[in-house]
N, C-alpha and C positions, 0 to 999 in steps of 0.2 A: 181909511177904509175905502173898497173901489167901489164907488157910487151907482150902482146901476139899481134902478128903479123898479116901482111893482111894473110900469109899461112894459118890463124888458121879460115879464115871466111869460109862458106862453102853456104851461098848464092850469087848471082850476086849483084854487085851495079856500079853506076857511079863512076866513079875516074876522074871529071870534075876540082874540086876546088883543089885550092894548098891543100899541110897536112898544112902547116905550118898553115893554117885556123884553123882547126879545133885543131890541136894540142895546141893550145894558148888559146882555150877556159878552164876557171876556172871553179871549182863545176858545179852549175845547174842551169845558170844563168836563171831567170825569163821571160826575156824579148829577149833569142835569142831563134827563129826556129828551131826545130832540124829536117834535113832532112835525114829522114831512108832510100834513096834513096842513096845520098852520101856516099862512101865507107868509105873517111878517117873519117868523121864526126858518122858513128855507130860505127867504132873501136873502135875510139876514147875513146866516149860514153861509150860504154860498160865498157873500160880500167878503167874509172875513175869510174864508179859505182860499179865495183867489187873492187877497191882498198878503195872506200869508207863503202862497206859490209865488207872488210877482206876476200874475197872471192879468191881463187887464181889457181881452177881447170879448167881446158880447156873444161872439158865435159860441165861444167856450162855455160861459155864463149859464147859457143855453142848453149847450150840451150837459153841463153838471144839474142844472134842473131836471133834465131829462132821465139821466139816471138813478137822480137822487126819486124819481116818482113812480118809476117802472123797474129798476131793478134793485134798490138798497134792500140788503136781507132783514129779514125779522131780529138777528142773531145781534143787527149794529144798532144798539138803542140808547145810548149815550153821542154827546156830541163828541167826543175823544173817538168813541168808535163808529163814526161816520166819517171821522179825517180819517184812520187809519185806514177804513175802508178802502177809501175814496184815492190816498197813496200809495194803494196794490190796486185799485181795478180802474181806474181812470188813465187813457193816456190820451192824452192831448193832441 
């Protein structure tokens, strides 16, 4: 997984639910919520979608949190449909 840390987020979020929640989530499962609200769960998130792109710059990192808090739509509420999203409206 690409290691970037809470230092590396640079919007606000909850830090309500344990890590170990989100941390134990696999790929992009279908049927869990992804809340872009929760801190550990967009790290997370992100971690695993850039290691799943081969992605491994911080400016990107960066960039995908930025998206993922100002423009992800209502309509992508699964973590399946935040990758799919994110592989039509993200370019690098």
């Amino acid at each position: 997984m690409a290691g970037f840390s809470i230092a590396m987020l640079r919007h606000s979020a909850r830090w309500a639910a344990p890590e170990i929640m989100s941390r134990e989530i696999e790929g992009f499962p279908k049927d869990r919520i992804f809340n872009w609200r929760e801190g550990y769960e967009v790290l997370h998130f992100i971690n695993r979608y850039m290691e799943y792109k081969g992605w491994a710059s911080q400016i990107t990192f960066q960039k995908l949190e930025s998206l993922l808090k100002t423009r992800l739509p209502f309509t992508a509420r699964t973590h399946y449909d935040v990758m799919i999203w994110l592989d039509t409206n993200f370019k690098k």
